[in-house]
C-alpha positions as CSV (number, residue, x, y, z in Angstrom):
1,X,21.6,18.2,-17.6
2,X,22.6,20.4,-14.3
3,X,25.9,21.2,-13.2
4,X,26.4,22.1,-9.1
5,X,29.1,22.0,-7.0
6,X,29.1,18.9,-5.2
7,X,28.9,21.4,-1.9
8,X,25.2,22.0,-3.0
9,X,23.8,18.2,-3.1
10,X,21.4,18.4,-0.4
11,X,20.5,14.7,0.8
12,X,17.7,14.7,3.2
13,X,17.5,12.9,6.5
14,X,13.4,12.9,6.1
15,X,14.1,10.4,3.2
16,X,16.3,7.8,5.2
17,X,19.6,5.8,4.5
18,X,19.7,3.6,1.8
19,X,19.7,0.4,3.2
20,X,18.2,-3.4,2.8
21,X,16.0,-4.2,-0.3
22,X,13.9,-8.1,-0.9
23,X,11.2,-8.5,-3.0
24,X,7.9,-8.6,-0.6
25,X,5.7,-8.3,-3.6
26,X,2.8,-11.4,-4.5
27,X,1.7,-11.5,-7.9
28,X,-2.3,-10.1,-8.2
29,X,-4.0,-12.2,-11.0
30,X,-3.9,-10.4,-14.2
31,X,-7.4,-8.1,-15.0
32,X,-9.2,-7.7,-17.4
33,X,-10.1,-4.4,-19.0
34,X,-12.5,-1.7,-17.1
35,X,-11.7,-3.3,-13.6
36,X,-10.4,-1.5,-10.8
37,X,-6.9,-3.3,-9.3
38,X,-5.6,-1.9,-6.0
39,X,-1.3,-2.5,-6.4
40,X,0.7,-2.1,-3.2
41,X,4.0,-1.7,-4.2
42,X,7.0,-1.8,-1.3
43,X,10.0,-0.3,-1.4
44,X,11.0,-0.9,2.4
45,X,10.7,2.3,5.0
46,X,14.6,2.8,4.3
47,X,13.4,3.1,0.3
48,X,16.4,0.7,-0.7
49,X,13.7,-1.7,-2.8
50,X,13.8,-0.7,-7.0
51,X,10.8,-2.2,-8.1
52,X,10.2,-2.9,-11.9
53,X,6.3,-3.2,-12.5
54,X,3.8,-5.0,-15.1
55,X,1.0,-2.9,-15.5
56,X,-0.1,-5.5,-17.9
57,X,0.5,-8.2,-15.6
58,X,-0.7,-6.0,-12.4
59,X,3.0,-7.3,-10.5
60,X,6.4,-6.6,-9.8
61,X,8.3,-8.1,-12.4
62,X,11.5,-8.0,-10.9
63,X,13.0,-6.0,-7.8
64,X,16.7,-5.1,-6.7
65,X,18.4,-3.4,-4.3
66,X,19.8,0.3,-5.1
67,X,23.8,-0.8,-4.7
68,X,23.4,-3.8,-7.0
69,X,23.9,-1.3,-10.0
70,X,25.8,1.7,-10.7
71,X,24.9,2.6,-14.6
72,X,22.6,1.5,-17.1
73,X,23.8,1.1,-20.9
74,X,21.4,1.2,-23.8
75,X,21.9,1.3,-27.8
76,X,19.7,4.8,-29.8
77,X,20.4,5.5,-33.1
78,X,24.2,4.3,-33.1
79,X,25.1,6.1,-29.8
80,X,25.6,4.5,-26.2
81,X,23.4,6.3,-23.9
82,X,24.3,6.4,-19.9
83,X,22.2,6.1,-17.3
84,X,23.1,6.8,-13.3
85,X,21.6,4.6,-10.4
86,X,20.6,8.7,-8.8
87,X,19.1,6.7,-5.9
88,X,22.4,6.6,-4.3
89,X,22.9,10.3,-5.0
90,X,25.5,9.4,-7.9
91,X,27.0,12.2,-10.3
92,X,29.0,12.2,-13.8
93,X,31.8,14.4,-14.8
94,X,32.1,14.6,-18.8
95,X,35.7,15.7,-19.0
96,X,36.3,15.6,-22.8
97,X,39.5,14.3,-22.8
98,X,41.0,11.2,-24.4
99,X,43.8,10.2,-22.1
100,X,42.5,7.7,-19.6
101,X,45.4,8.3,-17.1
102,X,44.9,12.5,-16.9
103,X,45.7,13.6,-13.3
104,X,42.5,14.3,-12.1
105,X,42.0,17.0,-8.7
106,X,39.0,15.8,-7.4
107,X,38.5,19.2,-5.8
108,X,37.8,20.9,-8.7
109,X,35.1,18.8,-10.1
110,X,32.0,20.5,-11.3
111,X,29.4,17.2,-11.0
112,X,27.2,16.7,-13.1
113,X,23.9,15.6,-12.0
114,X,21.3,13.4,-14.3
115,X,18.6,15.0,-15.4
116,X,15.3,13.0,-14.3
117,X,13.6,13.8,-16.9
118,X,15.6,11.7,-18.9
119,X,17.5,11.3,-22.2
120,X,17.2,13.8,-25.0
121,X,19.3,13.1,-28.0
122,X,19.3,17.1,-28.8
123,X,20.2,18.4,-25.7
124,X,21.7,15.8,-23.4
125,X,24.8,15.0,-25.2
126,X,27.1,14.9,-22.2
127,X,24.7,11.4,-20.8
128,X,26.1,9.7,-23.8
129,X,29.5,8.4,-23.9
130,X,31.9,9.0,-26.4
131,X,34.3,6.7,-27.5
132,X,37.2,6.9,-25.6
133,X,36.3,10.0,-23.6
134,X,37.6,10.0,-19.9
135,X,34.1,10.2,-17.9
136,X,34.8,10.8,-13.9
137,X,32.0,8.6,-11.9
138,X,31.3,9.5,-8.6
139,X,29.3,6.2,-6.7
140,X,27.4,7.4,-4.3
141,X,26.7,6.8,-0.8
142,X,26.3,3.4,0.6
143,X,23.8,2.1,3.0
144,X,25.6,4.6,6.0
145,X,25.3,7.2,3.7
146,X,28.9,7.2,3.7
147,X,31.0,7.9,-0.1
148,X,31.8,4.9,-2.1
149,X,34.3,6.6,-3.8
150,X,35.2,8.1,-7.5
151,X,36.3,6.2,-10.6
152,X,37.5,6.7,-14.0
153,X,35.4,5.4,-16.9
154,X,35.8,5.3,-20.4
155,X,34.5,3.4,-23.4
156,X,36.9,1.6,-25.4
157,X,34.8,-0.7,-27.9
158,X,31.1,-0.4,-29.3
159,X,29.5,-2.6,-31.8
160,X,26.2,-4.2,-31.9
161,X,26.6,-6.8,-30.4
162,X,28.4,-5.4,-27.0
163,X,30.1,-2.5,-24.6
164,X,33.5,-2.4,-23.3
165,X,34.1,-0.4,-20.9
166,X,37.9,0.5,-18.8
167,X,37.4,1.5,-15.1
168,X,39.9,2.5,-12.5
169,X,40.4,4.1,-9.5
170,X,40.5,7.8,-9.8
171,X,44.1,7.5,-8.2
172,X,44.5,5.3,-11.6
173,X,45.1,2.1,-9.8
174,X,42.9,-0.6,-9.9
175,X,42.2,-0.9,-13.6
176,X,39.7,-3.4,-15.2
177,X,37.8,-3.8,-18.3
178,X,34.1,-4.8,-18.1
179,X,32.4,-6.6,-21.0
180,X,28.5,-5.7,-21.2
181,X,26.4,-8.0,-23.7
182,X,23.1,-6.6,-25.7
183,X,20.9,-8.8,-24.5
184,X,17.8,-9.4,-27.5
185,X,14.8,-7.7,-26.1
186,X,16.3,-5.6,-22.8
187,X,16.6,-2.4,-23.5
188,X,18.8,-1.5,-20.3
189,X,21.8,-2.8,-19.6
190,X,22.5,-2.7,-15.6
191,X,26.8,-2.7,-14.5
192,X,28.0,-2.9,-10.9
193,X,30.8,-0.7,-10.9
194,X,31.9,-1.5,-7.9
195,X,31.8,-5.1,-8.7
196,X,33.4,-4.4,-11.6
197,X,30.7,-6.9,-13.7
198,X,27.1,-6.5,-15.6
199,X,24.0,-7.0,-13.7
200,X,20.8,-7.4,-15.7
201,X,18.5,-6.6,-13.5
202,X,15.7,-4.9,-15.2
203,X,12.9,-7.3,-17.2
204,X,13.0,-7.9,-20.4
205,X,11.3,-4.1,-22.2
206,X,7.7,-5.2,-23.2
207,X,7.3,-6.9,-19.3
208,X,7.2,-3.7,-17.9
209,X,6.1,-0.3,-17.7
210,X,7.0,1.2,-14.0
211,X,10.2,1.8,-11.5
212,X,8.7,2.6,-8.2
213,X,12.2,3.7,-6.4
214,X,14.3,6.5,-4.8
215,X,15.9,8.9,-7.2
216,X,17.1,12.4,-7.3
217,X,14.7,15.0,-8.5
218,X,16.1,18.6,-9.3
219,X,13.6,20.9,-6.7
220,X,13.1,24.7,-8.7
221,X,15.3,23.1,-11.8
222,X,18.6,23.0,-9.7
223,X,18.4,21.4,-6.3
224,X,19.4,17.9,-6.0
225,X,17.1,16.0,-3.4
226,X,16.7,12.3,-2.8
227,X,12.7,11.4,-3.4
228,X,10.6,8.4,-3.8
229,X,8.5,8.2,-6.5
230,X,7.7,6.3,-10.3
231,X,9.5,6.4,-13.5
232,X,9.1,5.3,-16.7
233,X,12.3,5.6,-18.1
234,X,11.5,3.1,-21.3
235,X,10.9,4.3,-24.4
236,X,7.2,2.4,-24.9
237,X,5.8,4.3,-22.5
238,X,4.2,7.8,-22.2
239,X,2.2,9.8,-19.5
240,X,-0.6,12.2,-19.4
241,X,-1.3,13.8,-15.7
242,X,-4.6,15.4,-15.3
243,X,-6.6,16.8,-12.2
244,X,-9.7,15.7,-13.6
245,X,-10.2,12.7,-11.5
246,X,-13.4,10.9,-13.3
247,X,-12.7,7.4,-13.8
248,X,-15.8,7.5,-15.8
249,X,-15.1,10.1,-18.4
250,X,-11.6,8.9,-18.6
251,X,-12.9,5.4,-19.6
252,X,-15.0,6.2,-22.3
253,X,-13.5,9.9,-23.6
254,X,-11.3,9.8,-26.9
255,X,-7.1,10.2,-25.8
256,X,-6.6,10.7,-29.3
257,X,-6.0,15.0,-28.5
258,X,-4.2,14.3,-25.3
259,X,-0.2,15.7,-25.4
260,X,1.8,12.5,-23.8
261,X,5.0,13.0,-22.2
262,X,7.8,11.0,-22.8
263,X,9.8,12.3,-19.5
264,X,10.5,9.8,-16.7
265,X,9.6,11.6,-14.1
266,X,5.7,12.5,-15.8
267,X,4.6,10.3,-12.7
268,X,7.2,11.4,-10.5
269,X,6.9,12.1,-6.6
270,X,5.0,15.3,-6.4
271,X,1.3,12.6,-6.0
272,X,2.2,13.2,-2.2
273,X,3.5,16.3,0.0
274,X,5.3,16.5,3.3
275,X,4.0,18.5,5.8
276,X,6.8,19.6,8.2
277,X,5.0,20.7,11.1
278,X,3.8,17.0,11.1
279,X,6.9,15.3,9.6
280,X,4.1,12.7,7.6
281,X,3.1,12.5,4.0
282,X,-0.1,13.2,2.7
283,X,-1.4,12.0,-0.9
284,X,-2.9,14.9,-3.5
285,X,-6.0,12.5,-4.6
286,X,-6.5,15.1,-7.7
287,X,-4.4,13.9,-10.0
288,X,-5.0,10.9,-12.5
289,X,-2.3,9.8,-14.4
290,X,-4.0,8.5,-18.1
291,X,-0.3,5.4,-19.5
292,X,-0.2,4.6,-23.2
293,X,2.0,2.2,-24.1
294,X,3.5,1.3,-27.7
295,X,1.3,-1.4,-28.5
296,X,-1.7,0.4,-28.2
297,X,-2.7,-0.1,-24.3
298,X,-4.0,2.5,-22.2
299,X,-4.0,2.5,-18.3
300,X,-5.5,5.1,-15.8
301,X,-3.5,5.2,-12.3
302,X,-4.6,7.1,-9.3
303,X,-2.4,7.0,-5.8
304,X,-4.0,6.3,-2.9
305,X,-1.1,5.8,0.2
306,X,2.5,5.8,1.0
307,X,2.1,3.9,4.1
308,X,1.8,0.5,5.5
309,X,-0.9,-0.5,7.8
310,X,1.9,0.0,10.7
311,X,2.4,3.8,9.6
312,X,6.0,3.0,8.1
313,X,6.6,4.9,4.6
314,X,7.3,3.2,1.8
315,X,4.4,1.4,0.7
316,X,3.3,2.9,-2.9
317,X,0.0,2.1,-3.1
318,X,-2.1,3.0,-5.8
319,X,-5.5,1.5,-8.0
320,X,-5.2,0.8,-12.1
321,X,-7.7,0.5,-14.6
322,X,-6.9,-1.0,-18.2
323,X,-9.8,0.9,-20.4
């Protein structure tokens, strides 16, 4: 978890307003093992698409668009563990207090900015919420890039069975509760907060293994900055990168040595660079990216493009092989 002023969140132009997301996905039939499948996944030019993919399946399971959620909820070991939409530039502030109706100066908010990485139980307390803790929310930008505002969150009831959650205006006005069900075999539970209502949007946890989409990346550890890229933020998947781009040995050599991360971001955006003298993306071809999942399947993933066939970015194309 970083904390920056929220003077120093740098959203770049290069990247483009958020702004209209559909589905333009068609389903590939499903491979079998040791063939090649080349997977064009679009997230639109103005990156507002959030894609959900099957490797398994070689499809978009199911897509949104970034505004349709604001945080994620999911049950670990007892706690409730919070995750932020970043793809609309949204921060946290963790204020440790208990009293939901503390005057809050929103001036003197030290933001706190997800780490892409993901979840650690260790050492990301603060993107768990605490019963009753008074968590500041800001929402973002909308498709304009203009602010949709602050709010006050706090969670007020936890068993196994559901969240409930109390959200206001920061100015206090406004209040609601928000009910959010565990749903048997999700293992993220999407809210609106703006619409004040749970969204499942995500596919049920064993139907997919990839989230093609914009999201903030921290550049040198620190720098908030708006990228397109894939995550795997479930907890059945985990990512090996390698430079060693041989489909052949990586078919047949034993993974059983390999060190898997379990970070989100393993995939991440850095497959392709922007050259500013040309203001256009290029794709690093050496790296191969070797996917385990939980139940014992094993993908290799190289990318290949990130534009359509009319030069408009946004078209996350890449080739899979199940070994």
């Amino acid at each position: 978890m970083k904390r920056i002023n929220s003077t120093v969140l740098i959203l770049v132009a290069a990247l483009g307003a958020l702004s209209g997301c559909i589905e333009r996905e068609l389903p590939v039939p499903v491979r079998t093992p040791n063939q090649v499948n080349l997977v064009e996944a679009n997230v639109g030019s103005d990156y507002e698409s959030q894609l959900f993919f099957s490797l398994k399946n070689n499809r978009v399971e199911a897509s949104c668009k970034q505004r349709d959620w604001c945080i994620a909820l999911r049950e670990a070991s007892g706690t409730s563990q919070l995750m932020l939409n970043s793809g609309r530039a949204m921060k946290t502030r963790h204020t440790g207090i208990n009293e939901f109706n503390t005057p809050i100066d929103p001036n003197s908010v030290d933001w706190e900015i997800m780490e892409p990485s993901g979840i650690n139980l260790h050492d990301s307390s603060s993107l768990q919420l605490q019963l009753n803790e008074l968590v500041l929310v800001d929402l973002g930008l909308d498709e304009d890039n203009e602010s949709l505002g602050t709010l006050r969150l706090s969670l007020i009831g936890f068993d196994d069975e559901s969240w409930l959650l109390r959200v206001a205006d920061l100015e206090e006005t406004n209040s609601d509760t928000i009910t959010v069900q565990q749903i048997d075999g999700y293992e993220w539970h999407q809210v609106s907060l703006i619409d004040r209502m749970q969204r499942q949007i995500e596919p049920p946890a064993e139907a997919w293994e990839l989230c093609i989409t914009q999201y903030m990346e921290l550049l040198d550890g620190e720098i908030p900055y708006l990228v397109v890229g894939i995550l795997t933020p479930t907890q059945r998947v985990r990512v090996f990168e390698t430079d060693e781009v041989d489909w052949d040995t990586w078919k047949t050599n034993s993974w059983d040595e390999l060190v898997f991360s379990s970070s989100w971001n393993a995939i991440g955006y850095d497959w392709k660079i922007f050259d500013l003298s040309t203001s256009s993306y290029s794709v690093d071809f050496d790296k191969l990216y070797c996917i385990r999942t939980e139940e014992g399947r094993e993908f290799m993933m190289r990318m290949l493009d990130f534009y359509d066939a009319n030069g408009n970015t946004g078209n996350v194309t890449f080739e899979v092989l199940e070994r």
